[in-house]
TORDO-380961 format. One record per residue (C-alpha): residue number from 1; z, x, y. Coordinates in Angstrom, 2 decimals, padded with zeros to 5 digits. Example, Ala and Ser with C-alpha at 12.3 -4.5 7.8 and 13.67 -1.06 7.14 Angstrom:
# residues 2
ATOM  resi       up     east    north
ATOM     1   007.80   012.30  -004.50
ATOM     2   007.14   013.67  -001.06
# end
This chain:
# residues 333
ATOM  resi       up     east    north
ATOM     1  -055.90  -035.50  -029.72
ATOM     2  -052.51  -035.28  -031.42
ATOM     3  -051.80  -033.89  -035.04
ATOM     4  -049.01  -032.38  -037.05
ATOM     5  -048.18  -028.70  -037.27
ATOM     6  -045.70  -027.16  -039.65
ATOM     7  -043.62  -024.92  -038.39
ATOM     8  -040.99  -023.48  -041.36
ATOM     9  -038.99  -020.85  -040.62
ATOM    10  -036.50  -019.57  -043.53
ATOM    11  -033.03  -020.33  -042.13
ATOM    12  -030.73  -017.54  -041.30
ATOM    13  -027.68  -017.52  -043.35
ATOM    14  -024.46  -016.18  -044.17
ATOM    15  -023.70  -014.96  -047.80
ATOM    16  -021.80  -017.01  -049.71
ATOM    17  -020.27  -017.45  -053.57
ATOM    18  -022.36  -019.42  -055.51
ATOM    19  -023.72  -020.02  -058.85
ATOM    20  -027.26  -019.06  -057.82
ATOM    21  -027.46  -015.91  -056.27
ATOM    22  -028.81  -016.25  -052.77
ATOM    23  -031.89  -014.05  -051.86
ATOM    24  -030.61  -012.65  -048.83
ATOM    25  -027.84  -010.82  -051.12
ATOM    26  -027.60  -007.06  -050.51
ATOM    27  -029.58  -004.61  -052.89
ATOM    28  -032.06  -007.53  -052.98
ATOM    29  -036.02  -007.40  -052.07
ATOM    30  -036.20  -010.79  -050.99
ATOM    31  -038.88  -013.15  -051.90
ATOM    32  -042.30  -013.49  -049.11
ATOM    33  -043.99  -016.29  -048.91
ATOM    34  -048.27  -015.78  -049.79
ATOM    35  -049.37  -020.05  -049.70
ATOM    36  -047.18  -022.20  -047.96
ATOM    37  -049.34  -025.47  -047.04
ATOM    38  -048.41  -027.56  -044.10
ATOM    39  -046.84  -031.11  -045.58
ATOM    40  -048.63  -034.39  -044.90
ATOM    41  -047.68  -036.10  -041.96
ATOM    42  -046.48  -039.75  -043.27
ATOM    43  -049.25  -042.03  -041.70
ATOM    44  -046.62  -044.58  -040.96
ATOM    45  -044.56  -042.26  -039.04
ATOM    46  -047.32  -040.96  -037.15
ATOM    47  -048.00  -043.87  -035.54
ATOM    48  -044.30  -044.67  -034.27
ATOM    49  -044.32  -041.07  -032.86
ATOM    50  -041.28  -039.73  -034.74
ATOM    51  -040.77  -035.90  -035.22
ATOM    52  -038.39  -034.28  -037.14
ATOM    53  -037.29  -031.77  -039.65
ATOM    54  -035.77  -031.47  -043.42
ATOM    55  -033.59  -028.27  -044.71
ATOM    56  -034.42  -028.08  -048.15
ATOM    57  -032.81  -025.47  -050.83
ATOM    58  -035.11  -024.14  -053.50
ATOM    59  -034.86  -021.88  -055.80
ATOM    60  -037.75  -019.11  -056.56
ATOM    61  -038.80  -018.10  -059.76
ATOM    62  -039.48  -014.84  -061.57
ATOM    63  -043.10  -015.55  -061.45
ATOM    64  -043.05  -016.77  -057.75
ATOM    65  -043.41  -020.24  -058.21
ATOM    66  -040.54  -022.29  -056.75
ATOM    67  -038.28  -024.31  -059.54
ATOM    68  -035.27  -026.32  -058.38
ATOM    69  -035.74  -028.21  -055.03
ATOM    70  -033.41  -030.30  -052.67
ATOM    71  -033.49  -032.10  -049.63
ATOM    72  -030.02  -030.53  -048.08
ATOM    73  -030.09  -032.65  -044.54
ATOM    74  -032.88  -034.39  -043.04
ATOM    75  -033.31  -035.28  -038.92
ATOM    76  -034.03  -038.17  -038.62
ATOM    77  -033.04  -039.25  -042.59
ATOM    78  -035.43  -041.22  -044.58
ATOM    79  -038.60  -040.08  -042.80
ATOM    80  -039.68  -037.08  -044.04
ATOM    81  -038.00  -035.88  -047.60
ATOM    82  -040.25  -036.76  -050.04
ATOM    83  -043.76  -034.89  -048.07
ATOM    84  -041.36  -032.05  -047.54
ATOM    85  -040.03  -031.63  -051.06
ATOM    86  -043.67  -032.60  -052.58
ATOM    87  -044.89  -029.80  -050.33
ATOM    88  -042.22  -027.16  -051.00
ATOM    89  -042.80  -027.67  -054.96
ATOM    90  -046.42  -025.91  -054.33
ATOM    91  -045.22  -023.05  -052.40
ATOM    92  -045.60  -019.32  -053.84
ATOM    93  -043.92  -016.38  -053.69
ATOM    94  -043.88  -012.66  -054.34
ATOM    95  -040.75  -013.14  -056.30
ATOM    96  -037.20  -011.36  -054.99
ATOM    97  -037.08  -007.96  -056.80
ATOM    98  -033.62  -006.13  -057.41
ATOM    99  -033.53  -002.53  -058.66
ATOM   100  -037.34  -003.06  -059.86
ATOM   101  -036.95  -006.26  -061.49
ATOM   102  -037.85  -009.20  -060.71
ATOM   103  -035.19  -011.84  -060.30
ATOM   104  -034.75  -015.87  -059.33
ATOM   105  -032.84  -016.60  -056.46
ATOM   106  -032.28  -019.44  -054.05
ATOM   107  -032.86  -019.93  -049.94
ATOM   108  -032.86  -022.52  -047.48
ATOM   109  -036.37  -023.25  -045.80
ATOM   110  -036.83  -025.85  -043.09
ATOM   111  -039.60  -027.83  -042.90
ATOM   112  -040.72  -029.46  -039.43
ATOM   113  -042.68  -031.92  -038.91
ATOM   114  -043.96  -031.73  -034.85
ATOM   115  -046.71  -033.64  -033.30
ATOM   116  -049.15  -031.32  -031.26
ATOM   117  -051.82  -031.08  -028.16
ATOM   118  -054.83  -030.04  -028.92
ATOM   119  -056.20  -028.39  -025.59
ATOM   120  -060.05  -028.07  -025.40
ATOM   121  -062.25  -027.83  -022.40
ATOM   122  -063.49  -031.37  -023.17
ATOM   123  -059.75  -032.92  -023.16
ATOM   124  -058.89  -036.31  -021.65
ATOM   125  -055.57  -037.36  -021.96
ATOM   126  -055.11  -040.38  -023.52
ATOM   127  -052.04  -041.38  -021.08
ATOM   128  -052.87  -040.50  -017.21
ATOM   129  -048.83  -039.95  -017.07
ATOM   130  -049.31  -036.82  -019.28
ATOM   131  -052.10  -034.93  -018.54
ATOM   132  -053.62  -032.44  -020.79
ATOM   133  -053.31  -028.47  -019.86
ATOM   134  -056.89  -027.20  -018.27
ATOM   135  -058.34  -024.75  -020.34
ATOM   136  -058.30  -021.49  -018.81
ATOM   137  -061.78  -020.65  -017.78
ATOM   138  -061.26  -016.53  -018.66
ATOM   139  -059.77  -017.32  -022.51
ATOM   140  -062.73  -020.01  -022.79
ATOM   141  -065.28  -017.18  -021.62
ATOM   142  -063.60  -014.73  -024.32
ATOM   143  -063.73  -017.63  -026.65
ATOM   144  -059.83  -016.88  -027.42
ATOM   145  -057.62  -019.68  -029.50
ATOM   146  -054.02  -019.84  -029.73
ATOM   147  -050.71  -021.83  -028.91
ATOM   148  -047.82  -022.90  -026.88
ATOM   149  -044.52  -024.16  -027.63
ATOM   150  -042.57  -025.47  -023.88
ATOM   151  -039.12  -026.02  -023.76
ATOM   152  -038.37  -028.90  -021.09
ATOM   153  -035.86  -031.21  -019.56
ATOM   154  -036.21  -034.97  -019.92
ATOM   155  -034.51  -036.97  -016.82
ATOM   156  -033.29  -040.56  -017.58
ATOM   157  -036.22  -042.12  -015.46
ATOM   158  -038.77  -040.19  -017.23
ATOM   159  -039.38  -037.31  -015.09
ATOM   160  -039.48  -033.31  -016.36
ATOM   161  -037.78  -030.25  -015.17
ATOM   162  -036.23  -026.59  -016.14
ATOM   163  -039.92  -026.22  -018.44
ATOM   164  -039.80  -022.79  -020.05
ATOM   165  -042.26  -021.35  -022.38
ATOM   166  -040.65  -020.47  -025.73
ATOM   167  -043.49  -019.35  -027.93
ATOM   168  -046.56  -018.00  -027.32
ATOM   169  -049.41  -016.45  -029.05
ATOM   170  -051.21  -014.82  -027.52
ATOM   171  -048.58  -013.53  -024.81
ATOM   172  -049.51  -014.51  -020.98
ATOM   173  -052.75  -016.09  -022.14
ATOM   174  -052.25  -020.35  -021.88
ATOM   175  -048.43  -020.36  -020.46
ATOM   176  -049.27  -021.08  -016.79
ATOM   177  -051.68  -023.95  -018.32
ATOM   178  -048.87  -025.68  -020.22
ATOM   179  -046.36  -024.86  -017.59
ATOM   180  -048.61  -026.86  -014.90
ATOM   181  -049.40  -029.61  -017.42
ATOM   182  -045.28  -030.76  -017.98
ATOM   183  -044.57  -030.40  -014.31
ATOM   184  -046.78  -033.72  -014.01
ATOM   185  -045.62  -035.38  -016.69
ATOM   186  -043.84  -038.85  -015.85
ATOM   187  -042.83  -039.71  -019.28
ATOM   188  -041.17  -043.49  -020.63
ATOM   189  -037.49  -043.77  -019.44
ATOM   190  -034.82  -043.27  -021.60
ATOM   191  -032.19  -041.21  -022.63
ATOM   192  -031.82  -037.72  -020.91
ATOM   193  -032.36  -035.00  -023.51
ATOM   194  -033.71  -031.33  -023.76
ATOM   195  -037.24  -031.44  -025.71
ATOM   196  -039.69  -029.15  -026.80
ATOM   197  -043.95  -029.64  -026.70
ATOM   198  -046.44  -027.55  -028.88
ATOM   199  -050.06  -027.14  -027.04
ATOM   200  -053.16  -025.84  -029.53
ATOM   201  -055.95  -024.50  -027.42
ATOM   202  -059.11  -024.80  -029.53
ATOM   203  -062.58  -024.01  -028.32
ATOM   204  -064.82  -027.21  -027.98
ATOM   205  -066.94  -025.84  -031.69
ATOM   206  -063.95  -024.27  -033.31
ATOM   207  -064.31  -023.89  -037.02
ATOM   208  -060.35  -023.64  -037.31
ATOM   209  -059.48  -026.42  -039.58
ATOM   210  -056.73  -025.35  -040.39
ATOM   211  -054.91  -022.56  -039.27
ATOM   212  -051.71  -020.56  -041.29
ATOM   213  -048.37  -021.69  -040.53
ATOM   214  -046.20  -019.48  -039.10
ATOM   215  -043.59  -018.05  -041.73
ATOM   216  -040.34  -016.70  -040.27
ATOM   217  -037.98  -014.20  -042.78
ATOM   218  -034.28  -014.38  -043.18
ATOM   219  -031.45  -012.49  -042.25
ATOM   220  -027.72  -012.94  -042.90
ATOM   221  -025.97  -015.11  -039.89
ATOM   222  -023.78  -012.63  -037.99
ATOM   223  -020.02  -013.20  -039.73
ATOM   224  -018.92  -012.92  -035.87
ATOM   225  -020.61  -015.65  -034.85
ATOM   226  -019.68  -018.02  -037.94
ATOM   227  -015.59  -016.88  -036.87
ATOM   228  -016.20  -018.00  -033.50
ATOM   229  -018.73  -021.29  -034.05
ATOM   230  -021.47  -019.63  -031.46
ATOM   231  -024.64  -020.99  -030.88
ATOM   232  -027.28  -018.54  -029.45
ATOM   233  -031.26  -018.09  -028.54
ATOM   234  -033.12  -014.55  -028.70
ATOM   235  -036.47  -014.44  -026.82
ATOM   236  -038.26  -011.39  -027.87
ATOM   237  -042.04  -009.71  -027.06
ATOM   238  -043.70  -009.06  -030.48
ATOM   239  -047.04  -007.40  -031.29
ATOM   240  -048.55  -009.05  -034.04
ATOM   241  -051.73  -007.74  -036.00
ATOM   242  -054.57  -009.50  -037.20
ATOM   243  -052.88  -011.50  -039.79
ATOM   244  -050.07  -012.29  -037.85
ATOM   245  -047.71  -010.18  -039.48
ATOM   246  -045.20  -008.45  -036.63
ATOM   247  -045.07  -005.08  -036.21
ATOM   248  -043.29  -004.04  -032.90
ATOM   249  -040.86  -006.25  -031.44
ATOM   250  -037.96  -006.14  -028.69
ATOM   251  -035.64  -008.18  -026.74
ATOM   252  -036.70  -010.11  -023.56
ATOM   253  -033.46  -011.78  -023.13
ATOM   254  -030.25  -013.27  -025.27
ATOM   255  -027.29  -015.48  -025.47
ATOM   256  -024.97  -015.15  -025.55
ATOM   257  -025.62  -011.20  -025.11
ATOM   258  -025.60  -008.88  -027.74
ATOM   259  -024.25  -011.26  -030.88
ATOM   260  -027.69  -011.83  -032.43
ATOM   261  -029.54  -009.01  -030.97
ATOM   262  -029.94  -007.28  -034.92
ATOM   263  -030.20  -010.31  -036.59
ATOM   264  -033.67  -011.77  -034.56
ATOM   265  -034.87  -008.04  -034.50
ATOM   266  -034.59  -008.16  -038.53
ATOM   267  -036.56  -011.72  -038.81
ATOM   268  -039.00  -011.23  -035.95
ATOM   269  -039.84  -007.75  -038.04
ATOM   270  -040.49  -009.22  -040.95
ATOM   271  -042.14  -012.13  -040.15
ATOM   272  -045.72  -013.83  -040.08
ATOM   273  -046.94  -015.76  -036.86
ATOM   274  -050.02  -017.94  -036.69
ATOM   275  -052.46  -015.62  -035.41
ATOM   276  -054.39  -015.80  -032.29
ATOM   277  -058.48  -016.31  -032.91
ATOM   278  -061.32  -014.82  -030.77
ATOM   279  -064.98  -016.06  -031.48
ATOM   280  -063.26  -017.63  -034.78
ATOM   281  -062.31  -014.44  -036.07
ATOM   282  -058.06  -013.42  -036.15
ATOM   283  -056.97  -011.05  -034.09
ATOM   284  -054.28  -008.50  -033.18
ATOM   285  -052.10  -009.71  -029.95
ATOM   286  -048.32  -009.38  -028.35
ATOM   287  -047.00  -012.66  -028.76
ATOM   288  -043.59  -014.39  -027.20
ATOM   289  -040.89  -015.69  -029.83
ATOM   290  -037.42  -017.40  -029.30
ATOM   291  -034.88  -017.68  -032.10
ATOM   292  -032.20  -020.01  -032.30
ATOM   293  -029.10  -019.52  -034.28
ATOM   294  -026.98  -022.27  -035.08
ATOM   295  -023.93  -021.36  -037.84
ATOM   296  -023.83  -025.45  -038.58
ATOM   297  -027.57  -024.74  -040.00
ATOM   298  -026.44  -021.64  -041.80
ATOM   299  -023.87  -021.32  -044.91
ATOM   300  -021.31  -019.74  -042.97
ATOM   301  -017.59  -019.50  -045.18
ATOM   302  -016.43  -023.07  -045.52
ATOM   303  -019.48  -025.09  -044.03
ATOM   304  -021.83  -027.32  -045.73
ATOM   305  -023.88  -025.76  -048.36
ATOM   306  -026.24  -026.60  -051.06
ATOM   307  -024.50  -024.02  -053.16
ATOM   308  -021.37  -026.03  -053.72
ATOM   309  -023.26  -028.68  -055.83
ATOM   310  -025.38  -026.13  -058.12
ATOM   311  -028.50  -027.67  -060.31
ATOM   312  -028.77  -027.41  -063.74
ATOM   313  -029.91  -024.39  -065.08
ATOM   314  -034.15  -024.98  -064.52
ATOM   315  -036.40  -025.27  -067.15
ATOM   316  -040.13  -025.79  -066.90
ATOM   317  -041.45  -028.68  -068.47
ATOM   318  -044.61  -028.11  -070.69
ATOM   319  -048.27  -028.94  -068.52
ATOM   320  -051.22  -030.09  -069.99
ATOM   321  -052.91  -029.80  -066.81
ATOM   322  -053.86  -027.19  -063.72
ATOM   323  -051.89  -029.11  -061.78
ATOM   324  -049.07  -027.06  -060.28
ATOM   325  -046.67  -029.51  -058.64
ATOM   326  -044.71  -032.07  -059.85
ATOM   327  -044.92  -035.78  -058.33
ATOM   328  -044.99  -035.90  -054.87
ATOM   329  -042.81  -039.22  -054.91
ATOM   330  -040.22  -038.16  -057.25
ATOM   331  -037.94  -035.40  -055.48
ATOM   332  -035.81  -033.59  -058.23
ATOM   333  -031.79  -033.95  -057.86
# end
């Protein structure tokens, strides 16, 4: 059974001038995210199969609620925007403090849209050319939930290689499972391309509906790595607690070495993962977490950035109803 998963992780990004002050500023708290829903998958795309993501710039009110939204860049364009922004506009915060006060600010938040596995013991796979990951008898004994992200290589005629394992929760639990599963895959020929797969192992009578997405913090994008255009990926070993907030985290590996090292130990730290669930019930757990850093996704000095083309100043419009979003079909700017 596939469904969609939102994964939306604050981007990292380099300060910048602009006329809204960006919350990763210095001498600011910034804001943390308490209900972030997952966006509706649009029906229509579901059924063609398409996945993708939309940056969107908002800007976070004193009270927490979010104001001024925009879709920045979308991948693919003209799928997604309008259940991303209709999404975003119900998002709350504990609002950015500085020096006690609390303040509006603006950050960039991707939104991804991802079709998932779900992995139970009674799961057939729908295509015999991708088989679903066994269950692992031990974590189905200990009635233990959680999740899988793999990292693969697609060959032109359809066949996968170089499958690594970049997120996991909990840590060494379902890995070998999903590993073994994508070694046998003989997918549709076409164009050679790296791809990634997210696996959900759910018990047979799970009561996990829905499940909280996980909620990655920001950090400014290393000014080195904006002068010299560098892409990089940190893999890092992170003990979670029972809410999924990380406590402890350190470095497995990185590339290149060294440039992004502080930056993914400042997000991992400060970040929320979906939990992993035992007999229903969150638990604590060491989980495995990759980062990537890409300065064409982050406002590094004289990219693309939202701040260049600065909204009106925001003014709530009166309500006359509980209702705490604005239409979902009628994206502001």
């Amino acid at each position: 059974m596939k469904r969609a998963v939102l994964l939306a992780p604050l981007l990292v990004a380099a300060q910048s001038a602009a006329a809204w002050m960006p919350c990763e500023r210095s001498g600011i708290e910034p804001p943390v995210a308490l209900q972030r829903e997952a966006p509706a998958y649009p029906p229509a795309v579901r059924e063609i199969g398409v996945e993708g993501s939309v940056e969107v710039a908002l800007t976070v009110l004193r009270d927490g609620s979010v104001g001024w939204v925009r879709a920045v860049r979308a991948e693919p364009p003209g799928y997604f925007e309008q259940a991303a922004l209709a999404s975003v506009r119900s998002w709350r915060f504990r609002p950015a403090h500085a020096a006690g006060v609390a303040i509006e600010c603006r950050l960039v938040t991707r939104v991804r849209f991802a079709l998932v596995d779900t992995v139970d013991v009674q799961a057939i796979a729908v295509n015999p050319d991708q088989p679903v990951p066994v269950y692992p008898p031990p974590l189905l004994q200990q009635r233990t939930e959680g999740y899988v992200e793999v990292e693969f290589d697609r060959a032109a005629d359809g066949h996968t290689a170089n499958a690594q394992v970049i997120a996991a929760m909990p840590r060494g639990a379902f890995e070998s499972a999903a590993l073994a599963a994508i070694g046998r895959w003989q997918l549709p020929p076409g164009s050679a391309r790296r791809e990634t797969r997210r696996f959900e192992f759910r018990l047979p009578d799970s009561t996990l509906a829905v499940v909280p997405a996980m909620q990655l913090a920001s950090a400014p994008f290393p000014m080195t790595a904006c002068e010299r255009n560098q892409k990089g990926r940190v893999t890092l070993e992170v003990e979670t607690d029972a809410t999924g907030a990380v406590g402890q985290a350190r470095i497995l590996s990185a590339t290149p070495p060294g440039l992004f090292d502080k930056t993914a130990l400042t997000i991992a730290r400060a970040s929320r993962l979906t939990p992993a669930y035992r007999d229903g019930q969150s638990v604590s757990a060491i989980a495995l977490l990759t980062l990537f850093f890409d300065p064409a996704q982050a406002t590094c000095p004289g990219s693309r950035s939202p701040e260049r083309d600065p909204p009106p100043p925001y003014r709530p419009t009166p309500r006359v109803t509980g209702t705490m979003n604005g239409p979902a079909d009628a994206p502001t700017g």
